[in-house]
C-alpha positions as CSV (number, residue, x, y, z in Angstrom):
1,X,80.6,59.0,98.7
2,X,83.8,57.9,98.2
3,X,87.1,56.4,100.0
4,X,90.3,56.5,98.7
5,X,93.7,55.1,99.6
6,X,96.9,55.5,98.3
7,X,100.3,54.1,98.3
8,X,103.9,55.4,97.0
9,X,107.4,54.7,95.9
10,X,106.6,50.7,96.0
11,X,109.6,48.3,95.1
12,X,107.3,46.6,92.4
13,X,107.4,47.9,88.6
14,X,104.7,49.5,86.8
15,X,103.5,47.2,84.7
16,X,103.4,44.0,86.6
17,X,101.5,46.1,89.0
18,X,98.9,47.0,86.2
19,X,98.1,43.1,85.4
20,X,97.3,42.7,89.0
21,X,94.9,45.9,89.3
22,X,93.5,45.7,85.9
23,X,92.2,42.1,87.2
24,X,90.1,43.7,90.1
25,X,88.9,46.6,88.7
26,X,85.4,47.1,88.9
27,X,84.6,44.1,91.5
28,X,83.2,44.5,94.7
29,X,85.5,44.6,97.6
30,X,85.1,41.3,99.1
31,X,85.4,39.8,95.7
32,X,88.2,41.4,94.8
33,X,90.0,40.5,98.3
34,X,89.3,36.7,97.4
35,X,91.1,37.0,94.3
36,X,94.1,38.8,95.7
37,X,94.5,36.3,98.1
38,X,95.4,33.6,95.9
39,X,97.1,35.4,92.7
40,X,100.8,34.7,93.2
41,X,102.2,37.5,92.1
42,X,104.0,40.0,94.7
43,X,102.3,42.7,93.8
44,X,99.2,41.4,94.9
45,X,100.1,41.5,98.5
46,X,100.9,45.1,98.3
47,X,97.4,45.8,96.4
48,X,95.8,43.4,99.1
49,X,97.0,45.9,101.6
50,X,96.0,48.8,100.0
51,X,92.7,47.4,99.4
52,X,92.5,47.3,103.0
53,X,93.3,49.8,104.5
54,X,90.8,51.5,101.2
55,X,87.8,49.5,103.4
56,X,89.0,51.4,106.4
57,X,88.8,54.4,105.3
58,X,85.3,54.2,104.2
59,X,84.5,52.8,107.5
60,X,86.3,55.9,109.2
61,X,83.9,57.7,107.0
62,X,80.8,56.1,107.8
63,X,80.3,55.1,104.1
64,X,76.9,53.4,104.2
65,X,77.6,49.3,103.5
66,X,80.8,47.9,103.6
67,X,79.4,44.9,101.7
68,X,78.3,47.2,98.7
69,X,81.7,48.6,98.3
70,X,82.7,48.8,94.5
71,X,86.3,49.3,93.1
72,X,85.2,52.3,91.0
73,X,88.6,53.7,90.2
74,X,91.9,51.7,90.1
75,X,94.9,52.9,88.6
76,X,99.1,52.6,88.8
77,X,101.7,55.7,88.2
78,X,105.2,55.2,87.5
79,X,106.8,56.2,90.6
80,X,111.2,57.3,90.8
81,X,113.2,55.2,89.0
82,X,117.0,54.1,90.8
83,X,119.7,54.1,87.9
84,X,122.4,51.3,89.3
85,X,125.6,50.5,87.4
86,X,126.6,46.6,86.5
87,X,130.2,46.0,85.8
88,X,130.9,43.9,82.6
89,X,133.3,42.6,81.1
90,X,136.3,44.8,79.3
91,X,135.5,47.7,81.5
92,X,132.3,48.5,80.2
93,X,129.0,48.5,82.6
94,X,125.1,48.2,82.1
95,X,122.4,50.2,83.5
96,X,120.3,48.4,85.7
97,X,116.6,50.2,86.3
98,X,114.9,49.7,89.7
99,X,111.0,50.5,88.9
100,X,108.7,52.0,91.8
101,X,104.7,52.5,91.4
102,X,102.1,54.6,93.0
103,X,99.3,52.9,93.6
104,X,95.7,54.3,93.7
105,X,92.6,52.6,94.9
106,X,89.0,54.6,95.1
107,X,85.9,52.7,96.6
108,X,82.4,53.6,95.6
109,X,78.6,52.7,96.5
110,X,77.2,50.4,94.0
């Protein structure tokens, strides 16, 4: 059985997202919360969450042990992209590129 959680259109870009996931995939749940508590990169907190609220879910479901949970699947979409406009100098302007993610976490029995 499986639990799955996902979260969209976060403020945090694709790949800095990845290097955070790609560090828990495949731990168990309580490991991987210990190592998303002390990584210091934003995204973490938002994968922390999701993470979560993952464990919750397979509680709501009555997914035998909590403790056994495994990080089976793990992955990060490029969400919307905001195009803004940065004056410079002569009258010309740069494109700035606001990333978002969609984040996807799937919990499995060991």
């Amino acid at each position: 059985m499986e639990s799955k959680a996902v979260v969209k259109f976060i403020r945090v870009t694709p790949r800095k997202a990845r290097l955070v996931v790609d560090v828990i995939r495949g731990k168990r749940a309580g490991d991987a919360l210990n190592i998303l508590k002390f990584m210091p990169q934003h995204a973490s907190k938002v994968v922390e969450k999701l993470l979560r609220s993952a464990i919750a879910n397979a509680e709501q479901k009555n997914i035998s042990d909590v403790d056994r949970l495994k990080i089976t699947k793990a992955f990060v979409d490029q969400g919307p992209t905001m195009k803004r406009m940065m004056p410079r100098a002569m009258g010309r302007a740069n494109i700035i590129k606001k990333r978002s993610s969609h984040i996807t976490l799937v919990l499995g029995d060991e």
